[in-house]
N, C-alpha and C positions, 0 to 999 in steps of 0.2 A: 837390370836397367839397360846392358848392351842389348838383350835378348829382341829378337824380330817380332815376337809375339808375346801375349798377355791372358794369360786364362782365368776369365771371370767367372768366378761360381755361382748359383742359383741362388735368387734373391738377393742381388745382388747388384751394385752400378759402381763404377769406376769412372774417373774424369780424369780425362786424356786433355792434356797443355801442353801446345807446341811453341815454345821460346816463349815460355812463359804466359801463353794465352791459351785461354779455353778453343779446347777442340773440337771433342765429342762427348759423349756420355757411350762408356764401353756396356755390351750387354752381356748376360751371362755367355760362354762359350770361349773358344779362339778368335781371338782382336790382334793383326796385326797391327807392327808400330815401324817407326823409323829410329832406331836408336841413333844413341844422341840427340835426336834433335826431338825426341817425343819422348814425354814423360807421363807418368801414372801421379797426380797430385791429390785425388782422394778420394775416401773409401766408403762409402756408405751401403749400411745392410737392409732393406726393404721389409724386414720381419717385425711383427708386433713386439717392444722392448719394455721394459719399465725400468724406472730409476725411484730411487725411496728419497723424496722432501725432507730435511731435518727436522729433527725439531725444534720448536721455534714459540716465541711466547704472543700473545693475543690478548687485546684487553674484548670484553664486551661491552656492547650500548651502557649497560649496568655498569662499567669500572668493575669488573671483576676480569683477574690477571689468571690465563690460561695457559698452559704447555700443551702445545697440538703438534701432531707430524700426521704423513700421511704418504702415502705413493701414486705416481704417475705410468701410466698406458701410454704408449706414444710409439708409433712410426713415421721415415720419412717418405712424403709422396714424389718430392721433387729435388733428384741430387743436386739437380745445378743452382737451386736455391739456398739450401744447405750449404752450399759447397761458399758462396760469394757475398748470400744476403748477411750471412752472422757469422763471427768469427769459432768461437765455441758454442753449438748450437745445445748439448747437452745443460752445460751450465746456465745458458740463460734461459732455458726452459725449468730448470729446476726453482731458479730464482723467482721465475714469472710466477712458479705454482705458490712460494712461499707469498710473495707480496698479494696473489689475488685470495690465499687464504687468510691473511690477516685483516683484510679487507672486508670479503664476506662476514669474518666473525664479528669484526666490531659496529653490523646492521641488525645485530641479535643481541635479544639478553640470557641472560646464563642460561633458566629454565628452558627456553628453546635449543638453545646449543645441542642437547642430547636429545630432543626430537625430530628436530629436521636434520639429522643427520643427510639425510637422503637428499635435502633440497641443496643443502650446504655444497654436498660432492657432484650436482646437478652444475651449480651455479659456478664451479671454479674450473670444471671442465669450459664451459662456454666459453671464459673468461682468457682462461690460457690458449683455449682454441683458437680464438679469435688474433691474438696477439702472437701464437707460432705457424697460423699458416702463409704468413709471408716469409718467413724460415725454411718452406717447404715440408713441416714436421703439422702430424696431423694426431691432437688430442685425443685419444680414444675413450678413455675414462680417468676419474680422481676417484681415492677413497681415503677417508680421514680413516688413522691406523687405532689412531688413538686422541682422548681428551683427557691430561688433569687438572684438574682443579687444584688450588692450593688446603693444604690438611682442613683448618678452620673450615672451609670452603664445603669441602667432602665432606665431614662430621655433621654441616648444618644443613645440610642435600641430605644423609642420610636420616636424618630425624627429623623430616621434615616428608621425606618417605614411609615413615615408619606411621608417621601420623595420620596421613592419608591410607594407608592401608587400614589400620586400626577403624578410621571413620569409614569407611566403604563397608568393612564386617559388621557394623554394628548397623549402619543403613539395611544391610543385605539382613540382617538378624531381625530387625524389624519388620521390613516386606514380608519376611514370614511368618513372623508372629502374627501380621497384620491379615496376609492372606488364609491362616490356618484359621483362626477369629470368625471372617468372613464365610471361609467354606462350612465351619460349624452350626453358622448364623441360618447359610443356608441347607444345611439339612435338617436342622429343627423345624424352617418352616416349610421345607417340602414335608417331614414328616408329618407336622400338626395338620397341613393338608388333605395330604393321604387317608391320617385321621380321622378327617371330618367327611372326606369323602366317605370312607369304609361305612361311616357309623349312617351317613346320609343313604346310602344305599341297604344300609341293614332295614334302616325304617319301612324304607321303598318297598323293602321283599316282606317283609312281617305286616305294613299295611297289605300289599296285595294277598298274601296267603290270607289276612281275615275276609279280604273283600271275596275271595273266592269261598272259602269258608261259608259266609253266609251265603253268600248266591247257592254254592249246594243245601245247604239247611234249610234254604227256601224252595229249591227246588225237592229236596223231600219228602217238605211241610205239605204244598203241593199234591204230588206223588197221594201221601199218606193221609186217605181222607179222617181218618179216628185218631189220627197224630198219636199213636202206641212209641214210636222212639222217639217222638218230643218229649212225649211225657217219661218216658224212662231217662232219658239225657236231664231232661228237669230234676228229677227224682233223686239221680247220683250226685247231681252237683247241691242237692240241697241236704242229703246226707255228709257229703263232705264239708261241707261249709258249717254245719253244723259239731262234727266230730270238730272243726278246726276253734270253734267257741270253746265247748268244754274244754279243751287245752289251755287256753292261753287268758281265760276270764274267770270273773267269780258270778256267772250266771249259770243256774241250774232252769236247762233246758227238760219239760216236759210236753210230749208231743199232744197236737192236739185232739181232744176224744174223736173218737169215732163213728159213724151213726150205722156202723154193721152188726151190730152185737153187742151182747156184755161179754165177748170173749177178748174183743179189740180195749175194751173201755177197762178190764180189768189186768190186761195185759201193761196199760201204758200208768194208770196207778202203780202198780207194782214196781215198774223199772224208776219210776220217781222218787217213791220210797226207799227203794235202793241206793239212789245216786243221794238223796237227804243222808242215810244211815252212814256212807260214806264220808260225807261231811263234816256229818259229826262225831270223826274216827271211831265210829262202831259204839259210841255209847246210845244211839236209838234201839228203840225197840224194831224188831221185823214183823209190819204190817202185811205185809206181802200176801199170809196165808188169810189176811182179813177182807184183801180187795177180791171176794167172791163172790158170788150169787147174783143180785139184783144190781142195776148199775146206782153205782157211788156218787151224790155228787157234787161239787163242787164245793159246798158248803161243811159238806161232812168231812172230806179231805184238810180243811181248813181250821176244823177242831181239833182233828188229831192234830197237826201243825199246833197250833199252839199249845196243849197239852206238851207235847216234846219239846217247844221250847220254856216252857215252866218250868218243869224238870230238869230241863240244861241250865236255867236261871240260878235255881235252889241250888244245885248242885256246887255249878261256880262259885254261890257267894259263902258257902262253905268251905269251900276250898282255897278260896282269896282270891279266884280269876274272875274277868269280865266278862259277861255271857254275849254268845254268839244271836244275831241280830237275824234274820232272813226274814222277807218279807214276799207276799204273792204281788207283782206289779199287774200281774193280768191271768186271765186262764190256762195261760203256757210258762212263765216265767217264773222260777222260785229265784231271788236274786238277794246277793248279801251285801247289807247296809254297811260293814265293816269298812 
């Protein structure tokens, strides 16, 4: 206090009062004084500080009773405000923070309480700022530390939490049920598309392979003025269409005479009689070595025929069976009545 000088430290303001009146505002460094008659009245640090808000109770919009604290950011801009506008500039900024947070809280209802957090420590910063910068003291930030709720309070928040998760899972369990549903929907009808495609383009190629088909058949036919592979293509397809009868019918196919010979006419007797003799599991007699000589005709084959089915007749009703029935439908066909 006697000393000539004053050494103010970095970030830092000192207020200098001479008999009692403001002087200067000392700056950081070496400040002379006048002792005795000049004094150092007060100290202020120019560094960002915080102080922690009590805690303190809050109703909300809803009447629902809260415990909130929270802490404050704060530096001062201007010592000689500080220093003459308020007497304890700490306390009544701590105060201003609790009255603008009760304030804030009771514009809310519970549920928002814990969402707008963010808005909450928005709006109290403003609040106190506005109210400490004639203090010389400059708001930096608020952040709520903490909210409790009262137990009953917290118990029906948390099962009220519970339930909305629980419905979100069961929504989200749907959507996929729903979507997998869908994606299934539509691959059956891409497939049955595909589908119908493939089989529509099979036709496309099997009609055109016949249309080319004929055009060469024609142009052959063409070509080949005695049609020798018509007639041989004729020829195979009417052997096999044939062999495919005696399979799967009860017609006995005999071809029809020939006008080349009695070698042709005794050839196709014989294979008839054969295919009869078969029929009638070998109990005919074999004609075969009788269709010789002179050609046979039709009428004579037609005798014997019936003699053998006389004999099958007599036979059966001796033996207690029902005799087998064939009948000529034309000059080609032995076919059975059965």
């Amino acid at each position: 206090m006697l000393l000539p000088w004053v050494l103010v430290p970095q970030q830092n303001r000192f207020i200098l009062e001479r008999f009692g009146r403001f002087s200067k505002v000392l700056k950081p460094g070496l400040n002379f004084k006048i002792p005795v008659l000049d004094m150092v009245a007060y100290k202020h640090s120019l560094k960002e500080q915080v102080i922690n808000v009590d805690s303190q109770n809050a109703i909300t919009r809803d009447n629902v009773k809260l415990r909130i604290d929270g802490v404050l950011y704060y530096k001062f801009f201007d010592p000689w405000k500080a220093s003459y506008n308020v007497k304890n500039p700490i306390t009544a900024l701590s105060l201003l923070a609790q009255t603008s947070m009760r304030s804030e809280i009771g514009k809310i209802d519970l549920d928002r309480t814990f969402e707008e957090r963010e808005t909450l420590n928005a709006k109290i910063r403003v609040t106190v700022g506005h109210a400490s910068e004639m203090w010389g003291i400059e708001c930096m930030r608020y952040e709520i530390k903490d909210i409790s709720p009262p137990e009953q309070i917290r118990r029906s928040m948390e099962l009220q939490a519970e339930s909305e998760r629980i419905k979100r899972s069961k929504i989200l369990n749907s959507e996929g049920e729903r979507q997998a549903l869908i994606n299934i929907a539509e691959g059956d009808k891409s497939a049955a598309v595909l589908e119908g495609e493939g089989v529509a383009t099979k036709i496309m190629q099997e009609a055109r392979a016949i249309v080319e088909a004929l055009e060469n058949i024609a142009q052959a036919i063409e070509k080949d003025e005695k049609m020798v592979a018509l007639k041989l293509k004729l020829t195979e397809r009417y052997l096999e269409t044939m062999a495919d009868i005696l399979d799967k019918s009860k017609l006995i196919v005999i071809p029809p005479s020939s006008q080349n010979g009695n070698s042709d006419m005794t050839r196709q007797i014989a294979l008839g009689l054969n295919l009869y003799k078969n029929i009638m599991d070998g109990s005919g007699m074999n004609f075969s070595s009788m269709a010789t000589g002179s050609d046979q005709t039709y009428q004579e084959l037609n005798k014997k025929l019936e003699s053998l089915k006389e004999e099958r007749r007599k036979t059966n009703d001796r033996s207690g069976r029902s005799s087998d029935k064939y009948e000529f439908m034309d000059d080609k066909i032995l076919y059975s009545t059965e």
